[in-house]
Residue frames as a rotation matrix with the C-alpha (Angstrom) as fourth column:
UNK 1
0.739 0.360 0.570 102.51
-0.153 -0.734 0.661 79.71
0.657 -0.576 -0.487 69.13
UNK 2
-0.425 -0.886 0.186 105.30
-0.133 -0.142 -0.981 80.54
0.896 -0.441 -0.058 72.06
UNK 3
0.693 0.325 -0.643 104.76
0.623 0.178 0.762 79.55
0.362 -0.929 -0.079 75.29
UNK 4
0.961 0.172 0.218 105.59
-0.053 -0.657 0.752 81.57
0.273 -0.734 -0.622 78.26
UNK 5
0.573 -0.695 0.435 109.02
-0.160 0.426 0.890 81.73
-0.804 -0.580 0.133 79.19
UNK 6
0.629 -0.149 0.763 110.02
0.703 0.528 -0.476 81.05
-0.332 0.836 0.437 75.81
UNK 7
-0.162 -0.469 -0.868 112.97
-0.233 -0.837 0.495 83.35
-0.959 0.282 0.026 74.38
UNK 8
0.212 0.109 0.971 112.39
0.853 0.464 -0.239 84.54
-0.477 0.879 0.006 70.88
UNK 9
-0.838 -0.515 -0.180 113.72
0.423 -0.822 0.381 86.84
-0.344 0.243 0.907 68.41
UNK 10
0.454 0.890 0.039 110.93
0.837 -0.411 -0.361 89.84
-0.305 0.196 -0.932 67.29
UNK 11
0.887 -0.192 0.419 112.07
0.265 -0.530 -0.805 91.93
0.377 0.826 -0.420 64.44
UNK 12
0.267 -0.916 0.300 114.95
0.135 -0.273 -0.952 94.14
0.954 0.295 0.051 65.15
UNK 13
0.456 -0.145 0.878 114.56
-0.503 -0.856 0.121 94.08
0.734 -0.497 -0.463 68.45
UNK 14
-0.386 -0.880 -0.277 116.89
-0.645 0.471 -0.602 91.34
0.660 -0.054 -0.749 68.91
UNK 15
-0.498 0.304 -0.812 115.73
0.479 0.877 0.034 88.30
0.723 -0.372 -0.582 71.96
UNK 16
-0.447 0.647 0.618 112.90
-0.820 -0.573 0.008 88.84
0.359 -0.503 0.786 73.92
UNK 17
-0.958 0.275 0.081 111.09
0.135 0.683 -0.717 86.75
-0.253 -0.676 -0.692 76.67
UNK 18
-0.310 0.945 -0.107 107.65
0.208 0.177 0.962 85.71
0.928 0.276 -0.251 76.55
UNK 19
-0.898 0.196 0.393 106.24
-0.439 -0.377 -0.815 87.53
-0.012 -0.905 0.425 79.78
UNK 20
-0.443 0.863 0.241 102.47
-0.169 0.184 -0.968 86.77
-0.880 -0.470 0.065 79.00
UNK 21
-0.926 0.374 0.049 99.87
0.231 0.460 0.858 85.54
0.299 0.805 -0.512 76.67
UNK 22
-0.346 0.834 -0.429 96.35
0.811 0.035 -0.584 86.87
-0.472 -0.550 -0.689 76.67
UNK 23
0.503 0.420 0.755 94.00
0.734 -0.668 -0.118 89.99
0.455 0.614 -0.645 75.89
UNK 24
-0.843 -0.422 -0.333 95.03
0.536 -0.620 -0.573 93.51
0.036 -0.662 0.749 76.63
UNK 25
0.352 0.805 -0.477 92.80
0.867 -0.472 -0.157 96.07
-0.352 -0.359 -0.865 78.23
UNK 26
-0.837 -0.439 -0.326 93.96
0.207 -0.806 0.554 99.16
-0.506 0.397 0.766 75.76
UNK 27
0.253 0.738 -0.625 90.96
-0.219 -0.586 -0.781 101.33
-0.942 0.334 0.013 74.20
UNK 28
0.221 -0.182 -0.958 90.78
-0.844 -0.528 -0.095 100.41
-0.488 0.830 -0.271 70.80
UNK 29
-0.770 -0.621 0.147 92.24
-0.633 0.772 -0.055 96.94
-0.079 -0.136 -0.988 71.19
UNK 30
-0.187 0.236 -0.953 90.60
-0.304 0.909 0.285 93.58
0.934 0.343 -0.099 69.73
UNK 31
0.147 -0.132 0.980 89.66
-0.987 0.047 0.154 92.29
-0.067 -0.990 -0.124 73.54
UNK 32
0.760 0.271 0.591 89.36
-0.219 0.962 -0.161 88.56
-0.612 -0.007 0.791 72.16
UNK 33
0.648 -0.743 -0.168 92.54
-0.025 0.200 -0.979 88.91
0.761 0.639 0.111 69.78
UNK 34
0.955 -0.274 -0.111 95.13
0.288 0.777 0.560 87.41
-0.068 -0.567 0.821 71.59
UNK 35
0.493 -0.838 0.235 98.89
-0.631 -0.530 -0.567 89.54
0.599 0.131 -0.790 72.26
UNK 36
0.077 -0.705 -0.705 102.62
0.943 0.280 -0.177 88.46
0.322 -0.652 0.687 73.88
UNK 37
0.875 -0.368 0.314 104.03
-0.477 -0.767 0.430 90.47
0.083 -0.526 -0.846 76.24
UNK 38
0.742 -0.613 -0.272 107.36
0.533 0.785 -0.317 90.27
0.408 0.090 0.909 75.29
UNK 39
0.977 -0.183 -0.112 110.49
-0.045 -0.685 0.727 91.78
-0.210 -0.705 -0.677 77.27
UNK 40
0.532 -0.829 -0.174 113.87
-0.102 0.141 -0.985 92.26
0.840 0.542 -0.009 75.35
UNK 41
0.692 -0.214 -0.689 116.16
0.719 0.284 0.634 90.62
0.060 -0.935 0.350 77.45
UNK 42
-0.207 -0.971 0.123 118.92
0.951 -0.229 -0.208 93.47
0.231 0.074 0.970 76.45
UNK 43
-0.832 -0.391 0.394 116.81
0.254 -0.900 -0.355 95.86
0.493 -0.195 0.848 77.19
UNK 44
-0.565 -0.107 -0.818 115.15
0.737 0.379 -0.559 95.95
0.370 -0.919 -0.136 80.18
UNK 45
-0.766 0.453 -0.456 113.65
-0.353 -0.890 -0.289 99.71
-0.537 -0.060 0.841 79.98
UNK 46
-0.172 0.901 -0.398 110.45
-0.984 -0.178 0.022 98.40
-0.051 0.396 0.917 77.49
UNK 47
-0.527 0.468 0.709 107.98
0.225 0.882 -0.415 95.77
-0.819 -0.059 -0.570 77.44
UNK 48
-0.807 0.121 -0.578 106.44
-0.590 -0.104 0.801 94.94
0.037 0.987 0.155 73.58
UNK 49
-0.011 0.852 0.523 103.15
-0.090 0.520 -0.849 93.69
-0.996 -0.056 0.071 72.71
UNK 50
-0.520 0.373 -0.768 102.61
-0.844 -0.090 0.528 92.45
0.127 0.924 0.362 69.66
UNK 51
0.315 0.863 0.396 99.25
-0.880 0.421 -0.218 89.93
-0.355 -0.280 0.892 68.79
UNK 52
0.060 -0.502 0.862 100.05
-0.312 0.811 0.495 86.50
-0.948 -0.299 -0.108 68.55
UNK 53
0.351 -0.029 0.936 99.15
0.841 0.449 -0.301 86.32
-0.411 0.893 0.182 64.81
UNK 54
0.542 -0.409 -0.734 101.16
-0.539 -0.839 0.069 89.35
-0.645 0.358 -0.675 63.89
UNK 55
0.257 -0.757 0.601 102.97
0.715 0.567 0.408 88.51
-0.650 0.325 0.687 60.50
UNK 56
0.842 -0.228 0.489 104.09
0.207 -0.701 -0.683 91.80
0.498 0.676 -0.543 59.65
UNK 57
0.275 -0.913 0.301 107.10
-0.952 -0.216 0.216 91.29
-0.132 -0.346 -0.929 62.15
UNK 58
0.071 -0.380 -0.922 109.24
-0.456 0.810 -0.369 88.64
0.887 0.447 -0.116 62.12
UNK 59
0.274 -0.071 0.959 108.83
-0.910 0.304 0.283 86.27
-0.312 -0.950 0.018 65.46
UNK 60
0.496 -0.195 -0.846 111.13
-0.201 0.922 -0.331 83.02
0.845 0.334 0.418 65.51
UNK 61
0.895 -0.431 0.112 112.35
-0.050 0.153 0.987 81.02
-0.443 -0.889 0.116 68.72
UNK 62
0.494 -0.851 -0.181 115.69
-0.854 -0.514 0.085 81.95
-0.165 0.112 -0.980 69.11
UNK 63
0.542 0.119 -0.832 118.17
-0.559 0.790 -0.251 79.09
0.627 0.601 0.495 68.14
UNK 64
0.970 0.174 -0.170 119.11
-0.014 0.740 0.673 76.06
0.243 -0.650 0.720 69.61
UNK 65
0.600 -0.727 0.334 122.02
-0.494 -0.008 0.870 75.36
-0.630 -0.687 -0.364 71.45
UNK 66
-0.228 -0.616 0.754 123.51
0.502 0.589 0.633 72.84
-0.834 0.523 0.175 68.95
UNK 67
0.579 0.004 0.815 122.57
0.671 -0.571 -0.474 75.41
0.463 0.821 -0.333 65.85
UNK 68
0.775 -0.625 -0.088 124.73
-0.611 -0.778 0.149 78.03
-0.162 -0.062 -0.985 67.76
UNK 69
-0.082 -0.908 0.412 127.87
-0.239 0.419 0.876 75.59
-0.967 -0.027 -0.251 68.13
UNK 70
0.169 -0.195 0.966 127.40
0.631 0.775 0.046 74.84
-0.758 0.602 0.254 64.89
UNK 71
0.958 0.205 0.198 126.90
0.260 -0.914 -0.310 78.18
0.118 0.349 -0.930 63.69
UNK 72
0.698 -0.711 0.078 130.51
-0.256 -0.146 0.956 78.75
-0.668 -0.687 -0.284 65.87
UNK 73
0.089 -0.911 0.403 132.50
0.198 0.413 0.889 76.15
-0.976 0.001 0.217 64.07
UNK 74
0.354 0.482 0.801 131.13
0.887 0.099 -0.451 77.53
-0.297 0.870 -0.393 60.68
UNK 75
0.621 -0.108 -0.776 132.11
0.190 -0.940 0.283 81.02
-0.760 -0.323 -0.563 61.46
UNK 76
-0.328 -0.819 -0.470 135.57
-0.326 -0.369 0.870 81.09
-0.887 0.439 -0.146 58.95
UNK 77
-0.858 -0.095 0.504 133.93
0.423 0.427 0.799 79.09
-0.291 0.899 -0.326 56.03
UNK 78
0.260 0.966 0.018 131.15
0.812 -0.208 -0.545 81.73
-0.523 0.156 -0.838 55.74
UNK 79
-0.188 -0.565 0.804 131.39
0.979 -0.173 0.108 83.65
0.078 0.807 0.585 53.03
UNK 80
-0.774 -0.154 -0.615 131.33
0.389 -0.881 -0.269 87.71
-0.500 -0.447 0.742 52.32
UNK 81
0.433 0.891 -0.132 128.87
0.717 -0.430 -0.548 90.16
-0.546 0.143 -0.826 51.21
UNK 82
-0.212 -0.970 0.116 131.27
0.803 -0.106 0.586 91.75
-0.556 0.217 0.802 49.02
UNK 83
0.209 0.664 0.718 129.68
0.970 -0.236 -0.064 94.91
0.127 0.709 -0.693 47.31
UNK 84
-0.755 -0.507 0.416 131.55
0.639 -0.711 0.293 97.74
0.147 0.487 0.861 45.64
UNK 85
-0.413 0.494 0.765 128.56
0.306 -0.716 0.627 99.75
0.858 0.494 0.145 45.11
UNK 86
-0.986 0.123 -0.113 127.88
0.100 -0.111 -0.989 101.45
-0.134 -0.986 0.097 48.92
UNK 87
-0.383 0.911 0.151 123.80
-0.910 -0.345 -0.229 102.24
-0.156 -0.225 0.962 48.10
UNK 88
0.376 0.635 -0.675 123.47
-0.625 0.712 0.321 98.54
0.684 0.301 0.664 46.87
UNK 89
-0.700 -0.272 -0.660 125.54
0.455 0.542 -0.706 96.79
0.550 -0.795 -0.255 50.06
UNK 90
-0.621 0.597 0.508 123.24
-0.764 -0.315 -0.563 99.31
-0.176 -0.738 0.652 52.25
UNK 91
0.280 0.950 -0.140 120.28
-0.943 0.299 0.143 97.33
0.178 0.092 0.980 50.58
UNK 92
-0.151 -0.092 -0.984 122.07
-0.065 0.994 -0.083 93.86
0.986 0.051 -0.156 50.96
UNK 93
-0.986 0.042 0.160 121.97
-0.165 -0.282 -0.945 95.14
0.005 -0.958 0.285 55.16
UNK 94
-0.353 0.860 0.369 118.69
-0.830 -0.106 -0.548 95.62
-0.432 -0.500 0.751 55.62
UNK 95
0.152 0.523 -0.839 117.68
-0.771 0.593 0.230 92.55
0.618 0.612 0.494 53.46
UNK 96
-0.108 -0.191 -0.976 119.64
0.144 0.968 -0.206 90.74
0.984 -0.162 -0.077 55.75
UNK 97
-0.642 0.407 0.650 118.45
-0.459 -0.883 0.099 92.23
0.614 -0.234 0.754 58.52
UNK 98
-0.213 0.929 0.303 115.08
-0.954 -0.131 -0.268 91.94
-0.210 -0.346 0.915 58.21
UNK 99
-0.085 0.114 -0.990 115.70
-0.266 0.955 0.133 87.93
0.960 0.275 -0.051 57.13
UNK 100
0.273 -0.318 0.908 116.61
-0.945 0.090 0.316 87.51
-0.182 -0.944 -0.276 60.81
UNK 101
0.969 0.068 -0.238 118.71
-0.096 0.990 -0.107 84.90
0.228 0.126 0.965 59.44
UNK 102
0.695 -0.703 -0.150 121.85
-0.300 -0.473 0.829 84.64
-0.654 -0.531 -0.539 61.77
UNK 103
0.182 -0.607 0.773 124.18
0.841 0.504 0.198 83.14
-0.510 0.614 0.602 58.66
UNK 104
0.430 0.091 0.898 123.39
0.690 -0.674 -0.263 86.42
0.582 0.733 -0.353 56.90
UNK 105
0.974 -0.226 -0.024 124.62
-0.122 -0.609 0.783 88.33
-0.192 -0.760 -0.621 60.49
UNK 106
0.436 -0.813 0.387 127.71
0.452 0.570 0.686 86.33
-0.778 -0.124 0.616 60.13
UNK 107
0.259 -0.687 0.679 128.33
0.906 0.416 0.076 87.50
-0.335 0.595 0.730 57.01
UNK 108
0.684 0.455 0.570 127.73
0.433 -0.882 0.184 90.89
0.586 0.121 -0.801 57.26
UNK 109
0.866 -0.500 0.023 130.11
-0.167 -0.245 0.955 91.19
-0.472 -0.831 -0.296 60.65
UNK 110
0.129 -0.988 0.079 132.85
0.444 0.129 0.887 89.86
-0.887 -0.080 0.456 58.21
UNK 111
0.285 0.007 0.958 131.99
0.888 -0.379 -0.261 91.89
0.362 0.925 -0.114 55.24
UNK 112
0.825 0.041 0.563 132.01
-0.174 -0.930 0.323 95.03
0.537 -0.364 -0.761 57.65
UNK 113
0.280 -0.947 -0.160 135.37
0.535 0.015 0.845 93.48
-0.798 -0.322 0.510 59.73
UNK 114
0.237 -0.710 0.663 136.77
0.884 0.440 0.155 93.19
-0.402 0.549 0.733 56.19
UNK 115
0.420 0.012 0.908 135.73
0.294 -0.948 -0.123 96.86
0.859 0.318 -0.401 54.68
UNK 116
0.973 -0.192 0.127 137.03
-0.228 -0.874 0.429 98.21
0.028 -0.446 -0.895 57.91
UNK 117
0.370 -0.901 0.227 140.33
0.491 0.397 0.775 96.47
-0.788 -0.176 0.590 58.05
UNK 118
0.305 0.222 0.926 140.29
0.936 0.112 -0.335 97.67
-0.178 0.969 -0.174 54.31
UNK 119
0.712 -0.045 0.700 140.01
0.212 -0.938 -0.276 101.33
0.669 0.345 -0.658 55.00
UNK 120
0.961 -0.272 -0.054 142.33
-0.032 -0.303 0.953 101.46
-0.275 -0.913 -0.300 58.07
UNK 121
0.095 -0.793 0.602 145.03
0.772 0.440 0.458 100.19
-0.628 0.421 0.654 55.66
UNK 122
0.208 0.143 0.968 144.16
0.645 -0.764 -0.025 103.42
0.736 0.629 -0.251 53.32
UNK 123
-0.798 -0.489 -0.351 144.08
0.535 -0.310 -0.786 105.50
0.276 -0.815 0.510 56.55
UNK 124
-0.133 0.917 0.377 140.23
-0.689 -0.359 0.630 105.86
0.712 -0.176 0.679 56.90
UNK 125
-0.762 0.360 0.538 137.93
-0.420 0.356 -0.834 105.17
-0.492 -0.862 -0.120 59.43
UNK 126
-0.727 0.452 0.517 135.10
0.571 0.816 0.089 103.25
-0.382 0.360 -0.851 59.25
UNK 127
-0.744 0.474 0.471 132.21
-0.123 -0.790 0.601 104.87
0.657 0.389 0.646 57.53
UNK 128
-0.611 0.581 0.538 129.06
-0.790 -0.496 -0.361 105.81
0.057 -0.645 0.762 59.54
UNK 129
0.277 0.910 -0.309 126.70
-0.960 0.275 -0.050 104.01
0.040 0.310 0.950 57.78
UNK 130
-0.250 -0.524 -0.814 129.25
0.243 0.780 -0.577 100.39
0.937 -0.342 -0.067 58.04
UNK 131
-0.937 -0.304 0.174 129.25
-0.182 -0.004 -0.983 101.14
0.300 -0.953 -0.051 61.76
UNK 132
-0.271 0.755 0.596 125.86
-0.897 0.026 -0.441 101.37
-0.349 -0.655 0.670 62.50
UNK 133
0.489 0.050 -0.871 125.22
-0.376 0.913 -0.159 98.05
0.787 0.405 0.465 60.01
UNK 134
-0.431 -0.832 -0.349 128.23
-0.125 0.438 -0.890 96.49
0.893 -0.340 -0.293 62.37
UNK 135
-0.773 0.289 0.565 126.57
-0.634 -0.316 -0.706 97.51
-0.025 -0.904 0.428 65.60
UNK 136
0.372 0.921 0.112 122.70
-0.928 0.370 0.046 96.19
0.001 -0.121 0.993 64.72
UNK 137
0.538 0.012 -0.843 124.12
-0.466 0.837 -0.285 92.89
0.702 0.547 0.456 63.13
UNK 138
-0.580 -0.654 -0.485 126.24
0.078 0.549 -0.832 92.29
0.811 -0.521 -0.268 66.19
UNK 139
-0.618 0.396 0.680 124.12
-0.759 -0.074 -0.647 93.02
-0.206 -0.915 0.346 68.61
UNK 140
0.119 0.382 -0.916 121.87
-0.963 0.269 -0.012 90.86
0.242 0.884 0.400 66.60
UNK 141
0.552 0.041 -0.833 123.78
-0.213 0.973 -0.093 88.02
0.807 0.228 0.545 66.89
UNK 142
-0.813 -0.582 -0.016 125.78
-0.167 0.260 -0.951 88.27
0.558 -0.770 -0.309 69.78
UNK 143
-0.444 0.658 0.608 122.44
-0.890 -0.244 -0.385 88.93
-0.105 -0.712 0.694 71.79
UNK 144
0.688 0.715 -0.124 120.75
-0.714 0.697 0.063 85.38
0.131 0.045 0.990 70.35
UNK 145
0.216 -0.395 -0.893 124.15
0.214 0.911 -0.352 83.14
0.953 -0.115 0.281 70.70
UNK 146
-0.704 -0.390 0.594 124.70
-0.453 -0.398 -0.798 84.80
0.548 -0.830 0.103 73.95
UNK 147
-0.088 0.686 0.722 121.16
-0.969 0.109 -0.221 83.22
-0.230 -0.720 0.655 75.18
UNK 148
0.476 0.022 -0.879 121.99
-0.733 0.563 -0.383 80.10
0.486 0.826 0.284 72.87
UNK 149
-0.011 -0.807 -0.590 125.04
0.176 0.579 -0.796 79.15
0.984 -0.113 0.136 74.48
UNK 150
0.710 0.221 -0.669 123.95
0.633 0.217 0.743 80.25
0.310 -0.951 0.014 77.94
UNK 151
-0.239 -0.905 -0.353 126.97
0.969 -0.199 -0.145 82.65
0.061 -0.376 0.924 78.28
UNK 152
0.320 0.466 -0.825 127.38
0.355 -0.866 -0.351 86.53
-0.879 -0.180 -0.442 78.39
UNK 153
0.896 0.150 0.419 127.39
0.439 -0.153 -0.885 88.65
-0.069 0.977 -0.202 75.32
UNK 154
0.420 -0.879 -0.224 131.15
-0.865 -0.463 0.192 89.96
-0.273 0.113 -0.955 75.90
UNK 155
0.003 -0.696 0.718 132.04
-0.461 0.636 0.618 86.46
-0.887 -0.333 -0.319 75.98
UNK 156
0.532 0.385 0.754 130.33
0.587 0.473 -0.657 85.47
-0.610 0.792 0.026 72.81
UNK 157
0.953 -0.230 -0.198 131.57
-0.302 -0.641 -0.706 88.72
0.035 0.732 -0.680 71.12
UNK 158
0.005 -0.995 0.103 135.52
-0.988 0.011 0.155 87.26
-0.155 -0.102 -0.983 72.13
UNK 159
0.055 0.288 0.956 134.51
0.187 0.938 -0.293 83.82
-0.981 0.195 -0.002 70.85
UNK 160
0.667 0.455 0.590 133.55
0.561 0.214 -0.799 84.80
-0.491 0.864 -0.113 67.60
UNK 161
0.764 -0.607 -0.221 136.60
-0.642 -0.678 -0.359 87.37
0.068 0.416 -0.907 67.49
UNK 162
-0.069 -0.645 0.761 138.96
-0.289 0.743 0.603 84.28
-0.955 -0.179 -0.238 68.52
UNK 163
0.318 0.555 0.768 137.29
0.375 0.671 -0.640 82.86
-0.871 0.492 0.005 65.18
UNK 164
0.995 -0.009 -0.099 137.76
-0.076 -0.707 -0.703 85.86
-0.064 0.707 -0.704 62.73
UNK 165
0.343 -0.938 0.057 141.15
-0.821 -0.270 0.503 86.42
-0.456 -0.219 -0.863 64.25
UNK 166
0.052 -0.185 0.981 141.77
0.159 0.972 0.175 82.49
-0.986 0.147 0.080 62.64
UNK 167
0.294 0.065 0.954 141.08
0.932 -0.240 -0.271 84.18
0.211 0.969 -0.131 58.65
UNK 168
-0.609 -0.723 -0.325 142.67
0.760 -0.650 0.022 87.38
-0.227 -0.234 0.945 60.05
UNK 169
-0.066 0.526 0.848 139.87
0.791 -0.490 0.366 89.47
0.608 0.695 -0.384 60.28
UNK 170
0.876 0.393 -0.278 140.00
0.412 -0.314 0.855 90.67
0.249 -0.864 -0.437 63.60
């Protein structure tokens, strides 16, 4: 169980605060089943309930401070998600995704650097469906090393592009 105060990640909606613990007063609603009130710290416009034994999302405390720096110094010897076939990389996205395992973010952000570096050299843009992958997975992970490391999420995103930019991806 999370304790108050506690950042954690909660499915896709990237790090969220623990606001409260307790019953809610909603028609319909278990009174004795037990909900967070959780409050995405990036976004600031909604507040999320879900019940403390929910295990049809994913809820994990966001990682530690020494798993991000380590995560950091790891950054060039993660490998790619390399897949030719665009309907079976879509599915390798959402798989990794919905792992909320940031290693799998990591590699995604340089599978999608690499495909875009890729087409820009052909004289395409990125596709749609790569962008919006690019977008979730960074927000993703900038948004949990950004509360990791205590910093802001521009800075993290120029950290981790300082990194790429080391295997020339950036």
């Amino acid at each position: 169980m999370f304790e108050i105060g506690e950042y954690i990640v909660y499915g896709n909606h990237g790090v969220c605060r623990v606001e409260d613990i307790g019953s809610l007063d909603i028609s319909g609603m278990d009174k004795s089943r037990k909900c967070y009130t959780l409050q995405p710290v990036f976004s600031k416009a909604s507040t999320l309930y879900t019940p403390v034994d929910n295990d049809k999302v994913l809820m994990r405390r966001v990682m530690s401070n020494e798993e991000a720096l380590d995560l950091m110094e790891q950054i060039p010897d993660i490998p790619l998600l390399w897949i030719e076939n665009d309907k079976q990389r879509e599915e390798v996205y959402k798989e990794a995704l919905r792992s909320h395992d940031y290693t799998d973010w990591v590699k995604m952000i340089k599978t999608l650097y690499a495909r875009r570096q890729e087409r820009m050299s052909q004289g395409k843009k990125m596709t749609y469906t790569d962008e919006k992958y690019l977008n979730i997975a960074k927000n993703c992970l900038f948004g949990e090393l950004a509360i990791a490391l205590d910093m802001d999420k521009d800075k993290v995103e120029d950290l981790i592009n300082e990194r790429l930019e080391q295997i020339n991806l950036v």
